[in-house]
C-alpha positions in Angstrom: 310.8 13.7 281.9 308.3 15.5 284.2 306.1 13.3 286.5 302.7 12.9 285.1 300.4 14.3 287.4 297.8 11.6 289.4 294.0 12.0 289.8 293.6 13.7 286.8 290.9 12.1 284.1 292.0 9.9 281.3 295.6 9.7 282.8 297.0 7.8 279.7 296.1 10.6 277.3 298.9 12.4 279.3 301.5 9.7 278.6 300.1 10.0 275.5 300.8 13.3 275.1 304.2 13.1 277.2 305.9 10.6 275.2 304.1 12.6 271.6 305.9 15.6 272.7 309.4 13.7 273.4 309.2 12.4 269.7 308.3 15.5 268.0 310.8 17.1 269.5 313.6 14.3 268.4 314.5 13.1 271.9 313.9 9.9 270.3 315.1 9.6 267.0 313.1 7.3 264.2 313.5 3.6 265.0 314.6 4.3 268.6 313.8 2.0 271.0 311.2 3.3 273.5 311.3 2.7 277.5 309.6 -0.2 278.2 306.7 -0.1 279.7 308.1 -0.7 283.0 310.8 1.7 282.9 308.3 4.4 282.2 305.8 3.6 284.9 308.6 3.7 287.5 310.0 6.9 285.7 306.5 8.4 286.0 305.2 6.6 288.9 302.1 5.5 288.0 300.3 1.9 287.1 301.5 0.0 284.2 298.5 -0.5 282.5 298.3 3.2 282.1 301.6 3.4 280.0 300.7 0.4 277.6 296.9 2.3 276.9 299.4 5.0 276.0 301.4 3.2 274.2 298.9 1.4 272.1 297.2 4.4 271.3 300.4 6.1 270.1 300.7 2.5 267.6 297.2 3.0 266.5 298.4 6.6 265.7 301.5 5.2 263.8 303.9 7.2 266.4 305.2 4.0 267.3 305.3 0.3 265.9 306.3 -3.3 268.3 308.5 -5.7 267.8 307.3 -9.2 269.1 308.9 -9.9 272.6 311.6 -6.7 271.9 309.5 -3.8 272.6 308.3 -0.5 271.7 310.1 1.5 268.6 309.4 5.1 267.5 308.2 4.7 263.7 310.1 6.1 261.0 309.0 7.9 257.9 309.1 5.2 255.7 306.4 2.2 256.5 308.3 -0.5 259.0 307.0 -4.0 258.1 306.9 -6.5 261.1 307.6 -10.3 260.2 305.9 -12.9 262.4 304.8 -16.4 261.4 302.0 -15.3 259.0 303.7 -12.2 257.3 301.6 -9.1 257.1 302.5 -6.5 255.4 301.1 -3.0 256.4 301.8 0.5 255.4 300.9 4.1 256.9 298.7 4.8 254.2 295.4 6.2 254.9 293.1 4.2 252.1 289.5 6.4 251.1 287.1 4.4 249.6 286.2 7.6 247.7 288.4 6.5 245.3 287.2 3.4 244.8 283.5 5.2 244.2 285.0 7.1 241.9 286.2 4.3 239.7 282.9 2.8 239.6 281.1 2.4 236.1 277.8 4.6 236.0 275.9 6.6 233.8 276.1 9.6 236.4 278.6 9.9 239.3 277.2 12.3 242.7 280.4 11.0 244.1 282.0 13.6 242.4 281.6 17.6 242.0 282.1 18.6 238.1 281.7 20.9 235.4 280.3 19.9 232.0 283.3 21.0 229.7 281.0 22.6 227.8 279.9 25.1 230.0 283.3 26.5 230.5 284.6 29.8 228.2 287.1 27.2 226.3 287.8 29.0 223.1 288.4 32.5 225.4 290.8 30.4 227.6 292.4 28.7 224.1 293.3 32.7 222.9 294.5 33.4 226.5 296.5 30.6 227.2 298.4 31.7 223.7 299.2 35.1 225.0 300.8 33.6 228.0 302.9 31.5 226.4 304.1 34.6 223.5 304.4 36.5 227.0 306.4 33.5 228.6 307.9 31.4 226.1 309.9 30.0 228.9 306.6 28.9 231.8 306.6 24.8 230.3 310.0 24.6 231.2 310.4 25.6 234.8 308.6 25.3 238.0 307.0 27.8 239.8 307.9 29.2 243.5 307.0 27.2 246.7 304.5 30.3 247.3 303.1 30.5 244.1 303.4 32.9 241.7 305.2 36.1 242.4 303.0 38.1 239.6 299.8 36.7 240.7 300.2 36.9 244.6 301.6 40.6 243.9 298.0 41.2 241.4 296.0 39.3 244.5 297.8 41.6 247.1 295.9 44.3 245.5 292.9 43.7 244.9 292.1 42.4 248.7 293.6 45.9 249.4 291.5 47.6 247.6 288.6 45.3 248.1 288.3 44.6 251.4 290.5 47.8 253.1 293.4 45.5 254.8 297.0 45.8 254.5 298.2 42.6 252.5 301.6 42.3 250.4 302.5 39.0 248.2 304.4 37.9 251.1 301.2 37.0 252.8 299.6 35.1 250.0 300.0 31.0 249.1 299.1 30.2 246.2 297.6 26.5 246.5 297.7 23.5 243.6 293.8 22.5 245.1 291.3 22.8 248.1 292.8 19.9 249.4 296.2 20.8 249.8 295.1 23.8 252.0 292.5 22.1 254.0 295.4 19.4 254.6 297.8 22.2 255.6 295.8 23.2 258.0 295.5 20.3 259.4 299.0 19.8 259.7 299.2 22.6 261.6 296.5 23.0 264.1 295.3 18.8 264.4 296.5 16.9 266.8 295.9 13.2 267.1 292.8 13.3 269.6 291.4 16.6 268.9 288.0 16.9 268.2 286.8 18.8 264.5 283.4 19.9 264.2 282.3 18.9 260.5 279.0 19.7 258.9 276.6 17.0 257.9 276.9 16.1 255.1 280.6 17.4 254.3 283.2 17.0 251.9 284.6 13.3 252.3 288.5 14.4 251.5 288.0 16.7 254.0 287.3 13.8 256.3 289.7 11.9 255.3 292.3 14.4 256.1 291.6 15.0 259.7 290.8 11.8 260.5 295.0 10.9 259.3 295.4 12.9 261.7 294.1 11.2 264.4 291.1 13.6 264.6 288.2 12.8 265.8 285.1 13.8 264.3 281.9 15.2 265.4 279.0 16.4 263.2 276.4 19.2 262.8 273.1 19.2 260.8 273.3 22.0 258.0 269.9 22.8 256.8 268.5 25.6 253.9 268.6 27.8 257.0 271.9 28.0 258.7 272.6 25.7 261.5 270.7 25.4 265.3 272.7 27.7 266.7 271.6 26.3 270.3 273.2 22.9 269.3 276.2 24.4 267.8 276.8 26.3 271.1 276.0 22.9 273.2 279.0 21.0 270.8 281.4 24.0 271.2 281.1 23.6 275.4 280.6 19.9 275.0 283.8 18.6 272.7 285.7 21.6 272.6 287.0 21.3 269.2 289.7 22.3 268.1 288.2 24.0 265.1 285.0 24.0 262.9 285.4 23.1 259.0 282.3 24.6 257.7 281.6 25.9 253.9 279.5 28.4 254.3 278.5 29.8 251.1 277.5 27.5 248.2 278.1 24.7 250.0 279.2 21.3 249.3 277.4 18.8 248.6 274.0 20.8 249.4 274.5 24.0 247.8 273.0 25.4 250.9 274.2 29.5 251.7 274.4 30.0 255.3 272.6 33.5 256.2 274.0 36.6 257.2 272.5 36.7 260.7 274.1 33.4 262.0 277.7 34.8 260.2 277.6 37.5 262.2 276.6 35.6 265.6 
């Protein structure tokens, strides 16, 4: 393990990220008992306080879980319960109280974004949903492709081509079951437990959710009938750095707001 380099600010996030690094990359394998934290100060030679901040941020994170007077474990897929005199038991589940809104008895929910069912073409979509089934007799019985659709992505393909003048085949499209699966793709892919996400205020609370099991942290921007202050937005970006901006610019949600064109194009 390299030395972690002295003087720098915050020198636990670097253990932090050190030891992160060493787990995602299966040095240590799930339910592996960790260097204690002496053993990694001397390794790294630097203060011991420094490598238990680490180390209980990583816990917080649910990289790592303790055993009482044994030491420091790296935390397997499945939840690891910890017996002590008073058994607790706790599981990496990230709870929303959404959820819990949305169960709530009320005449009329804003907790949730729907269509009346009567607004929708239903007898249209009754007809078309006939003709795909005389089409394929066979689509209840099997499952669709990781990607999606082969027919649709290849349909997609051509109308961005044609629409929008860029070079895109079906091998470049995923099809997604719901927003949330792709906004928690993305976050799978580009979050890191500490990076800041710039949100709009008020956002879209799954959205939230997501990032913030990621150990995101979050940090929030007024949007208002007219766009955003561009001045403040700037400030944030040199401020906190983040690692990305989840913004919904047209029609958005929950406002309804449309950013304009000037500040898209700035």
């Amino acid at each position: 393990m390299a030395k972690v380099t002295a003087g720098e600010d915050f020198l636990f996030q670097q253990v932090f990220d050190c030891v992160l690094n060493r787990i995602e990359r299966k040095e240590w394998k799930e339910n592996e008992k960790l260097p204690s934290v002496r053993q990694l100060a001397a390794e790294l030679e630097i203060n011991r306080l420094t490598v238990l901040k680490a180390y209980k941020l990583l816990k917080q994170h649910n990289k790592i879980y303790v055993k009482d007077k044994v030491g420091y474990y790296v935390q397997s897929e499945e939840p690891v319960f910890e017996i002590c005199d008073h058994p607790i038991l706790t599981a990496n589940v990230s709870k929303s109280s959404l959820s819990e809104i949305h169960q709530a008895q009320v005449d009329y929910n804003f907790s949730q974004a729907l269509k009346d069912p009567n607004l929708l073409p239903n007898h249209y979509f009754s007809d078309y949903v006939k003709k795909v089934f005389d089409l394929y007799p066979k689509v209840l019985a099997t499952y669709a492709t990781v990607q999606g659709d082969e027919e649709l992505r290849e349909a997609l393909s051509h109308y961005f081509t044609k629409k929008y003048k860029t070079v895109l085949t079906p091998d470049n499209l995923l099809i997604l079951s719901g927003s949330q699966q792709g906004i928690h793709l993305v976050a799978e892919t580009f979050i890191k437990p500490r990076d800041t996400v710039l949100f709009e205020r008020p956002s879209y609370s799954a959205a939230i959710d997501i990032f913030k099991a990621r150990g995101a942290r979050i940090q929030t921007i007024d949007i208002t009938p007219d766009g955003y202050d561009l001045d403040q937005l700037e400030h944030y970006m040199k401020l906190y750095r983040p690692r990305l901006f989840y913004l919904n610019p047209t029609f958005h949600n929950p406002t309804g707001y449309t950013v304009p064109a000037e500040q898209r194009n700035s």
